[in-house]
C-alpha positions as a Python dict, from the first residue, in 0.01 Angstrom:
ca = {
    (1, 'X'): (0, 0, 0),
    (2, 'X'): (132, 359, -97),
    (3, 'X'): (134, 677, 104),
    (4, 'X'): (288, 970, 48),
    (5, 'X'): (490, 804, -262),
    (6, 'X'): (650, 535, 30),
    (7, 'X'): (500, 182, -15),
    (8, 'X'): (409, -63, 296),
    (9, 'X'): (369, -410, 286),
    (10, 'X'): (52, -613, 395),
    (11, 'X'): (4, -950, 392),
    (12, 'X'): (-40, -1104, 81),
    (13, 'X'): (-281, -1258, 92),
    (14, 'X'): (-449, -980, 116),
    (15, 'X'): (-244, -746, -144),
    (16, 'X'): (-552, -681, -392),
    (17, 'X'): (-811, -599, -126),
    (18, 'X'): (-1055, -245, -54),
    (19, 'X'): (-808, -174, 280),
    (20, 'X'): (-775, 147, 538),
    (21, 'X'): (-433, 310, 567),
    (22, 'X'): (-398, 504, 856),
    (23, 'X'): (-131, 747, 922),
    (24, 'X'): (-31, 855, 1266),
    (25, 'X'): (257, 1065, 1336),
    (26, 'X'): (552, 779, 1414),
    (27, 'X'): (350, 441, 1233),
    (28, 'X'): (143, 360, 978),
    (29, 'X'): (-130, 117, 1027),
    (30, 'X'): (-334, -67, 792),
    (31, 'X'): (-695, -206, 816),
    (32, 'X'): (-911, -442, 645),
    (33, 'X'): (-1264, -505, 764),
    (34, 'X'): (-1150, -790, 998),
    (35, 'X'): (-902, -571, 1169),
    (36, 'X'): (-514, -389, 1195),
    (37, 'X'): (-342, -620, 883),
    (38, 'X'): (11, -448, 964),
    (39, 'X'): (156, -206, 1133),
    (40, 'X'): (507, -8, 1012),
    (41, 'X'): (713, 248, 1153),
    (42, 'X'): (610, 573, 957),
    (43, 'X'): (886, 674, 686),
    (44, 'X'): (955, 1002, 595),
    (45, 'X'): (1137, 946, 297),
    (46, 'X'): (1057, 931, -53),
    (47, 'X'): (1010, 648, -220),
    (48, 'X'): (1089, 389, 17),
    (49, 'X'): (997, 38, 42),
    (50, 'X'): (913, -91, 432),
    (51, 'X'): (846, -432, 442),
    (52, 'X'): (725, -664, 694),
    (53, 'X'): (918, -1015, 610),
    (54, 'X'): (627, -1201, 743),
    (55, 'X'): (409, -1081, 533),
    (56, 'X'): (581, -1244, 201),
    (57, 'X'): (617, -1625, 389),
    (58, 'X'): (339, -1746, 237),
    (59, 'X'): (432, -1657, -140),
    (60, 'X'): (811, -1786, -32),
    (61, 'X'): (622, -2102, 55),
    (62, 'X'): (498, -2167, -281),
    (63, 'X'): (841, -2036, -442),
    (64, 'X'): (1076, -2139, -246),
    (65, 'X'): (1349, -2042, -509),
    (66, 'X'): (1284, -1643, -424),
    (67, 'X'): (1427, -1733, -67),
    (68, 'X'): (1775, -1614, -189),
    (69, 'X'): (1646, -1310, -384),
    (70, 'X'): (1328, -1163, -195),
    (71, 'X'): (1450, -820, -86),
    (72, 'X'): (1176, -843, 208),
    (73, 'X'): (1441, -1143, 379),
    (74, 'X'): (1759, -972, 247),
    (75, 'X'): (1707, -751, 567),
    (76, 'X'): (1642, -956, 784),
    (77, 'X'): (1815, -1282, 697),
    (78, 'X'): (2198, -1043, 794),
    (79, 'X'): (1967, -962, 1195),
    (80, 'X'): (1919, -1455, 1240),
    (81, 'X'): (2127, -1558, 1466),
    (82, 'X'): (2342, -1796, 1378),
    (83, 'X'): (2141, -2099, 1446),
    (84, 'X'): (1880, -2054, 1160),
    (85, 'X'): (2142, -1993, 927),
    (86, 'X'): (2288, -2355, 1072),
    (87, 'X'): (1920, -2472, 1035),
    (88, 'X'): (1902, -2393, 652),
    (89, 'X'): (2196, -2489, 557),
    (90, 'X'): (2134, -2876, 742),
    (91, 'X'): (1761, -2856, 567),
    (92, 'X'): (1912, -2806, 205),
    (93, 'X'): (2180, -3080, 278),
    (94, 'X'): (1918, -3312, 391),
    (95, 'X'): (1636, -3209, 110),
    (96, 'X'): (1868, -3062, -195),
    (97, 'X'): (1525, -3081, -409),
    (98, 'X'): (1401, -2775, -226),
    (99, 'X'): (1192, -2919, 24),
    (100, 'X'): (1436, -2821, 324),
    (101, 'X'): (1403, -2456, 171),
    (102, 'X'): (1000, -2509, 233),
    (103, 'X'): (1090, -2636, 590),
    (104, 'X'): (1279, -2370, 650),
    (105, 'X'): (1032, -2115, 543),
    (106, 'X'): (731, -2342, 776),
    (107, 'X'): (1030, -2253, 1027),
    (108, 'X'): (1037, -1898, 961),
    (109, 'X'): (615, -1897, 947),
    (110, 'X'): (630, -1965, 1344),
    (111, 'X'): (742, -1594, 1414),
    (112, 'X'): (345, -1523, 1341),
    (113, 'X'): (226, -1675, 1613),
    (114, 'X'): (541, -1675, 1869),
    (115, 'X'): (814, -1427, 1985),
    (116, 'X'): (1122, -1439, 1795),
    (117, 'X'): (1336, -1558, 2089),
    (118, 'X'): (1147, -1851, 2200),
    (119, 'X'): (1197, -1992, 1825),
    (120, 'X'): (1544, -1913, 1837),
    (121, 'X'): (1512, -2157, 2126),
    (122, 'X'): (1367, -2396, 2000),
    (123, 'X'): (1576, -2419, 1680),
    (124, 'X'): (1875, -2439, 1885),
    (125, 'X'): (1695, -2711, 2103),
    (126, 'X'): (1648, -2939, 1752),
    (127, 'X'): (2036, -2874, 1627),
    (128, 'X'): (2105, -3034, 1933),
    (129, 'X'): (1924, -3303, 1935),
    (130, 'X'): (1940, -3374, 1548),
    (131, 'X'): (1548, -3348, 1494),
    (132, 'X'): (1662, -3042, 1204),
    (133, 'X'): (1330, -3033, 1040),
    (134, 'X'): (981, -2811, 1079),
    (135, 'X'): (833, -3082, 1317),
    (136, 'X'): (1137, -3093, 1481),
    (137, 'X'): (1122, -2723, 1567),
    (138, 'X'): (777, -2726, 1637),
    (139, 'X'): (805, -2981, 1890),
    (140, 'X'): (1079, -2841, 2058),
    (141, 'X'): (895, -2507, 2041),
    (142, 'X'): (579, -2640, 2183),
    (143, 'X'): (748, -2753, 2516),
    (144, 'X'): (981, -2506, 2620),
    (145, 'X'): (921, -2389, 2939),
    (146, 'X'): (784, -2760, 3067),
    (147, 'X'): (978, -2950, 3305),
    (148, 'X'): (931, -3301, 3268),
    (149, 'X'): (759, -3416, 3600),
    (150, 'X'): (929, -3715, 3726),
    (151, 'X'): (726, -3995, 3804),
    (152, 'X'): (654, -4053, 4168),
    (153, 'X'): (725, -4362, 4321),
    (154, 'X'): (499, -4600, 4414),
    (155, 'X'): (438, -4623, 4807),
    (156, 'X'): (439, -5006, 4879),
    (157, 'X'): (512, -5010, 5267),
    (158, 'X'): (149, -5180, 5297),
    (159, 'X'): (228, -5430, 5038),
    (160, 'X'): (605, -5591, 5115),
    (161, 'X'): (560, -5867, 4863),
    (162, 'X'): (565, -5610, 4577),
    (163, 'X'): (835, -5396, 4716),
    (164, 'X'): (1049, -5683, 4592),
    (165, 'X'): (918, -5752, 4254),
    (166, 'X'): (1170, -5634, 3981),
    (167, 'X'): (1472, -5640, 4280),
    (168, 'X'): (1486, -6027, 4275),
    (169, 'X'): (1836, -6181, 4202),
    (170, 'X'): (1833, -6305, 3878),
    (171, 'X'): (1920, -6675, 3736),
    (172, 'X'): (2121, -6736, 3493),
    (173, 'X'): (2095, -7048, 3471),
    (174, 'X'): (1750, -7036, 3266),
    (175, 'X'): (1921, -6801, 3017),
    (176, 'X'): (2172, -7111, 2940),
    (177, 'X'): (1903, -7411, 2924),
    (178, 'X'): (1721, -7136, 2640),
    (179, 'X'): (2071, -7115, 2449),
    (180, 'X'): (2112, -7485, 2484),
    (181, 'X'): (1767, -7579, 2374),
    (182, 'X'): (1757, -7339, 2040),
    (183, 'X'): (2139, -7301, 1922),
    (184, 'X'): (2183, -7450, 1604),
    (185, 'X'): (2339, -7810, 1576),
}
């Protein structure tokens, strides 16, 4: 959307709809019928392009060739940290055919619903344990925060024959009459 010869991004799916800009004196914000669609810092240039990477995922995710040459990443693909670039470049090992581009992008489609340092998080959290792929992520993603809650143990001082089950000495014996009996002659 244009104002005052700068253009803003929007979403895109909605790029050809009737929208609302609104100009304030520090941000822009622009409206559709369901609601704010963006919001940009107000430029006071000429002719400048502000872009909202997030709003172009879903177009990367059908071309995932653009990833390299969409000047709404350029900016902020130099501001990852270190472990997404590590991410993409273990997805396009693992998938050359493009697919760990796509991944990658699904990766990048997570900073719409969470803040940018719990995904950072949780991509470091699959490097580490080798799960480098969108479900991966995800996963990890989806249970920061959640300490695993170790299982109590069983009270058995009213019942002394269990305590023992599991605890008996075992005989190994039995394991040598099973070798015995099945080894091949």
């Amino acid at each position: 959307m244009t104002y005052e010869t700068n253009r803003y991004s929007v979403p895109v799916e909605q790029a050809r709809s009737e929208l609302i800009l609104k100009a304030y004196p520090f941000h822009i914000e622009i409206l559709s019928n369901q609601g704010v669609l963006a919001r940009h810092e107000r430029c006071f240039g000429q002719k400048q392009d502000v872009f909202d990477p997030l709003h172009y995922l879903l177009l990367l995710e059908q071309r995932p060739g653009a990833l390299e040459y969409a000047k709404p990443l350029r900016q902020w693909r130099q501001d990852w940290p270190a472990s997404y670039h590590l991410l993409l470049r273990r997805l396009r090992e693992q998938w050359p055919d493009g697919r760990g581009v796509k991944e990658f992008i699904q990766v990048l489609r997570l900073h719409q619903q969470h803040p940018a340092p719990q995904i950072e998080q949780a991509v470091e959290q699959a490097l580490a344990y080798g799960c480098v792929h969108f479900d991966g992520v995800k996963h990890c993603l989806e249970h920061l925060g959640q300490e695993a809650d170790p299982t109590p143990l069983l009270d058995l001082t009213d019942k002394p024959h269990l305590a023992l089950v599991g605890n008996q000495p075992l005989d190994l014996g039995r394991y040598d009459q099973l070798i015995e009996r099945y080894a091949p002659l």
